[in-house]
N, C-alpha and C positions, 0 to 999 in steps of 0.2 A: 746400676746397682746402688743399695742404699751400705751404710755403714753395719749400719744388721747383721748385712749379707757376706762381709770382708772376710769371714773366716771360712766363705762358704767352697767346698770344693766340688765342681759338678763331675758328674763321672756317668758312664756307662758298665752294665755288666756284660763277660763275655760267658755265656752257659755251654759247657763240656757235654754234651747228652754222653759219650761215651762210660766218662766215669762222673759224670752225674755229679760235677761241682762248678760254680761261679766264680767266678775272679773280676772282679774289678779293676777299670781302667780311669782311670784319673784322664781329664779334657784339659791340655797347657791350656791357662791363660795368661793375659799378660798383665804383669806385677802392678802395684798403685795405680789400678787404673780406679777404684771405688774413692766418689769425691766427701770429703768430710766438712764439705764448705759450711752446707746447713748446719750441722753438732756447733764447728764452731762459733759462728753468728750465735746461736743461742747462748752458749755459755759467754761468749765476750759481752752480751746483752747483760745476763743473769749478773754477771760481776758487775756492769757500771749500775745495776737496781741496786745490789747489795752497796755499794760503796754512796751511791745516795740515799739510802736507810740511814746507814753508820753515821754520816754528817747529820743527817735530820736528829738523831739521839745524841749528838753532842755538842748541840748547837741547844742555849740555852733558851728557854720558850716561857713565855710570859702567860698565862690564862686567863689574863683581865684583859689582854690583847687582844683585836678583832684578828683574822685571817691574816685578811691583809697586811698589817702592822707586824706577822709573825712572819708574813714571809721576807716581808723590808729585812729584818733584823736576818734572817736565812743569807739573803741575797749579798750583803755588806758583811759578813762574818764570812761567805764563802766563797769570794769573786765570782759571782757569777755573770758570766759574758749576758750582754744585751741582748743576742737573739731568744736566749734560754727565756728571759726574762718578759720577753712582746710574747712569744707562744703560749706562757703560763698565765701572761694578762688576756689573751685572746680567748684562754677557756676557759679562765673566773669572768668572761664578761659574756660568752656564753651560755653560761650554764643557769645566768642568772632569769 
């Protein structure tokens, strides 16, 4: 089951031919079984995008700067660890 579905209750009807009315019967299942793993990977994703947006706008940028030189000043104003650092040179030198 997806999270969608958590508030979903499956049921059968039981139909009275006599007096000619339906009743419903609720199917136990069993509680927290519906996983919310994916929602939250997505939003712990969405918060660390936002929170590197926030730094990239307060992080002072030069326009006579090339790229590169904007990201130096990025890098040493927001510690950013070495591996961050190879991955982002790996796809400016990519793309080129």
């Amino acid at each position: 089951m997806t999270a969608a579905q958590q508030d979903h209750k499956p049921r059968v009807y039981l139909y009275y031919s006599n007096t000619n009315t339906v009743l419903p019967v609720y199917i136990p299942i069993n509680e927290n079984v519906i996983s919310r793993e994916h929602i939250e990977l997505i939003e712990k994703r969405d918060k660390r995008i936002n929170e590197f947006v926030t730094k990239l706008n307060d992080t002072r940028w030069d326009s006579k700067l090339s790229f590169e030189e904007n990201l130096e000043i990025f890098f040493t104003s927001n510690k950013t660890p070495d591996f961050v650092k190879s991955i982002i040179y790996k796809a400016i030198d990519s793309s080129i």
